[in-house]
N, C-alpha and C positions, 0 to 999 in steps of 0.2 A: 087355462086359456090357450086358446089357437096359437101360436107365434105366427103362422101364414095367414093371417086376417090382413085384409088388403088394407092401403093408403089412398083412403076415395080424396079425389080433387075438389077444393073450393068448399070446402070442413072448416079451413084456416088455416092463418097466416103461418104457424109454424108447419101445420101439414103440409102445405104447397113448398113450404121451402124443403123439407125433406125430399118431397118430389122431384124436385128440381134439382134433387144432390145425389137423385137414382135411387132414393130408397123408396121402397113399392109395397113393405109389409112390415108387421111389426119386426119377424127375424132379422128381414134387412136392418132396422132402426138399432139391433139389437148388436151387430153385426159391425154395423156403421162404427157406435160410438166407442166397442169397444177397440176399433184399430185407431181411434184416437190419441193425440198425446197429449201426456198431463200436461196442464197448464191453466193459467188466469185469464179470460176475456177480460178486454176493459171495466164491464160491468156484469157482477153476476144478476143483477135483475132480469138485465135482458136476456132470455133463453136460445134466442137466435142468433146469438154470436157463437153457439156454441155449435149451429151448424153451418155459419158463411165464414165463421175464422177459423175452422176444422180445427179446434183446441178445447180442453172443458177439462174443469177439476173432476173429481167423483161426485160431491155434490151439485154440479149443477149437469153434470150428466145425466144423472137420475133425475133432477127436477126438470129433462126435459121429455121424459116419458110418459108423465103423468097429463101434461095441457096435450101432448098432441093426441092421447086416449082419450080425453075427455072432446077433442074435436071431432075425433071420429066414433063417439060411443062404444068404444070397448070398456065393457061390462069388468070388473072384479081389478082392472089395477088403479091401486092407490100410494100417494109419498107418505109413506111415514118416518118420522122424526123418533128414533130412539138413543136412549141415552143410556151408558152404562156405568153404574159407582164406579 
């Protein structure tokens, strides 16, 4: 996959808010979340606390990669759940 595949505007709600936090491609997205600090948003449902309250666990870091791919049609990434004995 590209990592410089653009961030087109008006895809969705969490796409524009990325926009609006200056990230422009998926590296930025990638970029973004890793200089994030660990931490609990109010609610991990909402994925968007993870980019207006610039905080997010690992898991909801990564579950916010997959919705905003899916707003913009990036082909082959997926969240998968693994689990180790």
């Amino acid at each position: 996959m590209n990592t410089r595949v653009t961030i087109l505007p008006h895809k969705g709600s969490l796409s524009d808010l990325a926009l609006q936090k200056g990230v422009k491609n998926l590296d930025g997205l990638l970029i973004f979340l890793r200089a994030l600090p660990y931490g609990r948003t109010s609610s991990r449902e909402d994925l968007s606390l993870v980019l207006s309250c610039h905080i997010g666990t690992c898991s909801t870091k990564h579950a916010l990669i997959q919705p905003i791919a899916q707003e913009q049609k990036w082909p082959g990434i997926d969240l998968v759940l693994v689990m180790y004995k």
